[in-house]
N, C-alpha and C positions, 0 to 999 in steps of 0.2 A: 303535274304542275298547274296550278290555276290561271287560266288563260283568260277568264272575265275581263280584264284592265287591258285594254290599248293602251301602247305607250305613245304613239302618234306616225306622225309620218316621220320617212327613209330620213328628211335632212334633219329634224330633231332626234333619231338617235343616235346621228352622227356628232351633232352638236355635242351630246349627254357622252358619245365614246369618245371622244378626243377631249376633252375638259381636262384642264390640269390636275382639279382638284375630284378626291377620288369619290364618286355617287352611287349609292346602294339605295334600294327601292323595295319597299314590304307592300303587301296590299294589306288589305283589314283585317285579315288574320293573323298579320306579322309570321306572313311568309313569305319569303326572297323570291321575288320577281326579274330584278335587272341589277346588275353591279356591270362598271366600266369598267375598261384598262388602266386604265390611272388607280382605282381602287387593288388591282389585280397587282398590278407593279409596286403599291406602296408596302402593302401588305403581307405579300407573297400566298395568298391567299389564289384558287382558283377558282372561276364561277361557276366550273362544273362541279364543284365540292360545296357550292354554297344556296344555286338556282334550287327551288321546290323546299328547299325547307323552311323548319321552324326556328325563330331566333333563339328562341328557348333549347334547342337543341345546339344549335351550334354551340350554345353557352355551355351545355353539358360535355361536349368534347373539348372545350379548351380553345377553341380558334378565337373566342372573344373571352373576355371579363364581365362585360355589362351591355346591354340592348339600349340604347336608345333608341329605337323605334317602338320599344315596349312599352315603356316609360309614357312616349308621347300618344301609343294608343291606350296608356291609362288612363291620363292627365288629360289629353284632349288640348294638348299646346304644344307650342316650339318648346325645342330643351337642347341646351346645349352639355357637353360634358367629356370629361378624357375618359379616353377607355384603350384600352391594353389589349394588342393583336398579338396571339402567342405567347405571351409573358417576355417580348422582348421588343415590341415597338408601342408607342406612344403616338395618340392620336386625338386629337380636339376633333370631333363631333357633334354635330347638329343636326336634328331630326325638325322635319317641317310636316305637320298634316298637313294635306290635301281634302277637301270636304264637300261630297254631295249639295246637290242643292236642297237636304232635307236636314243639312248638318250634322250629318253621320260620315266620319273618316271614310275619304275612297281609299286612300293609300298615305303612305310617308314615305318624304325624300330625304332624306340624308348626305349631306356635303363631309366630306372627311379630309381633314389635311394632317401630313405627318408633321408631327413635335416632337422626334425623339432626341434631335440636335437640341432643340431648345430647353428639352430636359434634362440630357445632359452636362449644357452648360450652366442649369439652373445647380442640379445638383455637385457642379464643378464650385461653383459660389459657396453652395452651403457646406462644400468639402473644406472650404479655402477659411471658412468664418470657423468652423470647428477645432482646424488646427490650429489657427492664431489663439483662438479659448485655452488650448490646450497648452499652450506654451508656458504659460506659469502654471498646468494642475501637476497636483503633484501624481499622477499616471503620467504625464511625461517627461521623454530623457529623451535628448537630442545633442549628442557629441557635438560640441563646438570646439575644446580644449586644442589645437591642435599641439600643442607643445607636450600635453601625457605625453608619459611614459611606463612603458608597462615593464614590471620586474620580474624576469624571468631568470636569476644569476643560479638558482639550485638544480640541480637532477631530475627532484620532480614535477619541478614547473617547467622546467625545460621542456620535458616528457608533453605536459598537456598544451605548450609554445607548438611545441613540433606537429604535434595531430588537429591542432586548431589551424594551423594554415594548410593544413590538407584536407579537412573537410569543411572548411569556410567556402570556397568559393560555390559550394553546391548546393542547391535550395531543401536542405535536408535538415529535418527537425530534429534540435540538442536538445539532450537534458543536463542541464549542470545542477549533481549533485554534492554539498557540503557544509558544513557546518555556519552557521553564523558570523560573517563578518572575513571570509575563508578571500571574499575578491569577486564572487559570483557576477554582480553587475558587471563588474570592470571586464570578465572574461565575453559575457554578451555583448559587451562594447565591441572589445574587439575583432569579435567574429563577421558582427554587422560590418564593421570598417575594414576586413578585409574578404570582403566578397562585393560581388559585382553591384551591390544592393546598395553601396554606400552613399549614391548621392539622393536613395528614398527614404522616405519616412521610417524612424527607429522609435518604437513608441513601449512606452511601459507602464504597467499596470497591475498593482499590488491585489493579487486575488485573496489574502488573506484577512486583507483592511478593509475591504467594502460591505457593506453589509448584501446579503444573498439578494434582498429586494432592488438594490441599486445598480450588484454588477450585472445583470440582463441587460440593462438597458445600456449599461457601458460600455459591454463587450458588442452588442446586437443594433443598438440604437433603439429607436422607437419611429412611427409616423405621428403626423398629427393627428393628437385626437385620441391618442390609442389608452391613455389611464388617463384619469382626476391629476393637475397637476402639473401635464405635458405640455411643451413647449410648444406654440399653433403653427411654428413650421416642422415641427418634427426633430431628431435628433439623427443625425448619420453616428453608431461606434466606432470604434477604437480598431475593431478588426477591418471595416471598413477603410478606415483612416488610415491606416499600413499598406495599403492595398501596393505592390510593388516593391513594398520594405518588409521590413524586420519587426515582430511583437515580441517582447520580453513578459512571462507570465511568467511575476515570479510569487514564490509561497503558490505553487501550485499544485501541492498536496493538501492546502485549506480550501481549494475549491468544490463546493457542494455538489453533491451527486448529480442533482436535477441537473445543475449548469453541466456535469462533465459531459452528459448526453448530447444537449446542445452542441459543447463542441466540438464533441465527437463527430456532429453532423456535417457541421460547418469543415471538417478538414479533410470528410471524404467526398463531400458533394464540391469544398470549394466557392461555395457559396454561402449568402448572408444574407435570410431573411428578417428584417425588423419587426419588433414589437407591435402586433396593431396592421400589420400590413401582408399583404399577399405576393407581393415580386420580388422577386432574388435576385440577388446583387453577387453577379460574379469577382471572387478576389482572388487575387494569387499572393500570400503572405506565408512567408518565413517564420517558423513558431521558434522560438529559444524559451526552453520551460526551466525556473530554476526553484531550488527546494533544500530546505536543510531536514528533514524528513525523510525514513526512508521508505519507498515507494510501495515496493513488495511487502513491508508490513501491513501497510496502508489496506493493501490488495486483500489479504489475508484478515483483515476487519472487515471488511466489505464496507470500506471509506473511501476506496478507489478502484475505478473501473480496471480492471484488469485490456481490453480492448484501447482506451484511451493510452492507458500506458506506454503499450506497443507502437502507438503512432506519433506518441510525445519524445520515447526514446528509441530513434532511430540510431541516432549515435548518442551514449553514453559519456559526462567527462566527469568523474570522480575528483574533486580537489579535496586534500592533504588537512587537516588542520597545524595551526602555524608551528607546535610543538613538533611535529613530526618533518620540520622546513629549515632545522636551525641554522643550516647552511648560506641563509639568504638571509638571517636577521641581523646580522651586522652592515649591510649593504642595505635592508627597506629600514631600519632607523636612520639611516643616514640620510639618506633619498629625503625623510618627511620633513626632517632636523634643516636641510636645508631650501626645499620647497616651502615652507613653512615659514621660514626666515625671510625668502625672498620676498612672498606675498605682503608680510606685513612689515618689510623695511627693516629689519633685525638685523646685526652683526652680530650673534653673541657665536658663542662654540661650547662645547662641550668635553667635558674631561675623559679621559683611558677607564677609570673607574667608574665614573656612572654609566659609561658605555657597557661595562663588563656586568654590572647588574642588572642593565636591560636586557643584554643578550639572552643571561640567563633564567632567565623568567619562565613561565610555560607559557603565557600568553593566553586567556581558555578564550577572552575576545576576539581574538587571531587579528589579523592586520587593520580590521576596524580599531581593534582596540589598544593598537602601537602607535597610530597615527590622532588620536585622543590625546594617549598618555604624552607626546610629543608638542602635541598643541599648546596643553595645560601647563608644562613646565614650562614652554616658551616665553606665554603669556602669565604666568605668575610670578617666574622670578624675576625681580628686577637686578639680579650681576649679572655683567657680563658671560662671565661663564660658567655653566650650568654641573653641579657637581656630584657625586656621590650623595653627599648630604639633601641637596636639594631635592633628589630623586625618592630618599629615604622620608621626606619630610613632606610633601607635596600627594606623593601615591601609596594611599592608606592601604592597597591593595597587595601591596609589592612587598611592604614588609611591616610586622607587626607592630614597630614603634611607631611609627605613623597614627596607631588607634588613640595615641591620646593631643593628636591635634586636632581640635574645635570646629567644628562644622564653621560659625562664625569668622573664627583666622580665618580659614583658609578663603570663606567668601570677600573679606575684607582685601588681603592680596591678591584677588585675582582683578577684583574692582580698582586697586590700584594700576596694575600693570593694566588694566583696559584704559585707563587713564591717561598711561603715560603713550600708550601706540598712539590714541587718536589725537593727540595734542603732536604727536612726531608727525603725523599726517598731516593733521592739518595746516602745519607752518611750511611746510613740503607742498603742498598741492593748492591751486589757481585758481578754487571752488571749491567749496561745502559738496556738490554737486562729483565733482571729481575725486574728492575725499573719499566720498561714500561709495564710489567705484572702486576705490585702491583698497579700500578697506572690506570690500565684499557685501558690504548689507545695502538696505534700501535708504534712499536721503532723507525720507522720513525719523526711520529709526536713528541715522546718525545727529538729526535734531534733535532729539527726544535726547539721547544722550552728554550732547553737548550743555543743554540746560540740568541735565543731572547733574554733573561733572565741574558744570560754570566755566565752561570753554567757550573761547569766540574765536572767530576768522576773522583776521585783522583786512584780509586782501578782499571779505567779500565788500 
């Protein structure tokens, strides 16, 4: 060790030992001379691990990120700067030369104080600003409904009722595999809502929709700085953003090879290193992966990791397509028929007979495309009760006389019956503003409409 430099006398290095704040000392070589207890206790760092060497080395082992005292016997000045002890504490440092009388550095003193409280509440802010953003994207889904309800009346829903409350409550990664429109979200839903995870973050994000270049940075985030483009404080992800809740990845047999690696990384490590940056961000998130694709063909293209697989489907849940459910589709028409009625003020009903031609339908939309077709009748016919005929006349799909009604009509009646709800609304409701609540859309859009329509609110 280089013993050239006196540090001075007994009571200044008592002084320099006892100091709050934690002081390391290089001489001109930028090699460790003196570190105190206070350095020693912030850091977990010990000075027999640290006295006689090179900062450059200790930087090769990892005990630091970055030397400021290198820096200042580059520069030849004060530098102040954060720098990262172990990849897990945060520290503002300050490097000061000390200068011969020939103004050649004798040494650098260094003053360190821990920030990692204050990083974490930095980064508690930028967590807290990300999810408010996130509240209208559409990558997010946050159950607020409390009144859903979920329909479970057939055998085989029953089947996948009964095995979802017995591996919901354990932080074990689902795949729900099935066809389009099968209920998939809704079952995510309810897996988050009944495990202990329910009062954290449920967030979702369509891997199929994004384009390859965007979802890195959605799933990972980014720092500042890190592409052409990037936001100057940085971006915290999506997987970040769950951290203690539930991730919904769904279409996540569209997810590109490059990314499955990634997340493969992320679910065995547990951690989240952003885009552009060096520190990992320990998470602990609940993956629910959903898919109307099947998996193992995927595997067998070499379009999906076979490894990723494995860790995505821990537990399997297979859902039905709706033809194979008919036992439940006179109970989910009804369910919409009147959910449907309720939301938009409706009395009307339904006849035995156009009942009996929904039932029988195959349905290839599956419960997506029940609660459509329910809508559209709702909102297009203006009688009270909805009939055979009307079903026959309205869903070109259902039956083949329907192909010779006009794109036109049917635009025309649907614009009537949106006519007539928002004028029921509006004479019902205490605000334009309240309208457009009972009504489901934004007060904007229910403006825009109103002057389409030449409707006015006599009470605004």
């Amino acid at each position: 060790m280089d013993r050239n430099i006196e540090i001075g006398s007994k009571q200044l290095r008592q002084v320099i030992e006892f100091s709050s704040d934690g002081i390391y000392v290089v001489n001109h070589n930028g090699i460790t001379i003196l570190v105190n207890q206070a350095y020693e206790k912030m850091t977990g760092l010990k000075r027999e691990d640290l006295l006689g060497k090179h900062m450059s080395e200790l930087m090769e082992e990892g005990k630091i990120n970055e030397s400021v005292s290198l820096l200042v016997l580059k520069k030849q000045k004060a530098i102040s700067l954060v720098q990262q002890i172990a990849k897990k504490k945060d520290m503002i440092v300050t490097g000061n030369p000390v200068f011969k009388q020939n103004g050649e550095i004798d040494f650098v003193v260094t003053s360190v104080r821990d920030i990692t409280q204050l990083a974490q509440l930095k980064n508690e802010l930028h967590r807290a600003r990300e999810m408010s953003r996130l509240q209208n994207n559409q990558y997010m889904f946050l159950h607020e409904e409390q009144n859903e309800r979920y329909l479970f009346k057939g055998l085989k829903m029953r089947a996948i009722y009964d095995q979802i409350k017995h591996v919901a409550p354990f932080p074990t990664s689902i795949l729900l595999q099935g066809p389009t429109g099968t209920g998939k979200e809704v079952l995510a839903n309810l897996i988050h809502h009944t495990s202990n995870r329910q009062t954290k973050p449920f967030i979702k994000i369509n891997c199929g929709a994004i384009p390859e270049h965007l979802l890195e940075s959605e799933l990972f985030g980014y720092e500042a700085g890190a592409f052409t483009g990037a936001k100057k404080e940085g971006k915290i992800g999506v997987l970040e953003l769950a951290n203690k809740g539930t991730i919904l990845l769904d279409e996540i047999g569209e997810m590109p090879l490059a990314m499955q690696v990634k997340l493969l990384r992320v679910i065995q490590e547990k951690k989240v290193q952003r885009i552009g940056g060096t520190k990992e961000y320990p998470i602990d998130v609940r993956i629910i992966s959903a898919t109307n694709r099947n998996i193992k063909h995927r595997i067998q293209e070499n379009q999906f990791r076979e490894d990723l697989y494995y860790r995505l489907a821990v537990v399997t849940i297979d859902i039905p397509p709706l033809c194979e459910r008919q036992d439940e589709l006179h109970e989910l028409i009804m369910y919409f028929f009147e959910a449907i009625c309720q939301r938009y003020h409706l009395t009307k009903t339904i006849s035995d007979d156009a009942i009996e031609i929904l039932t029988t339908y195959h349905w290839p939309g599956n419960v997506r495309q029940v609660k459509n077709t329910i809508e559209n009748l709702l909102v297009s016919v203006s009688e009270d009760v909805i009939t055979k005929d009307h079903v026959l006349f309205f869903q070109a799909d259902i039956h083949p006389r329907t192909k010779s009604v006009t794109t036109q009509h049917l635009k025309e009646q649907m614009e009537l019956a949106e006519k007539q709800i928002i004028s029921a609304i509006l004479k019902k409701a205490p605000s334009i503003r309240q309208a457009a609540k009972e009504l489901g859309i934004h007060h904007a859009t229910l403006l825009a409409k109103m002057k389409r329509y030449n409707l006015s609110h006599e009470k605004s």
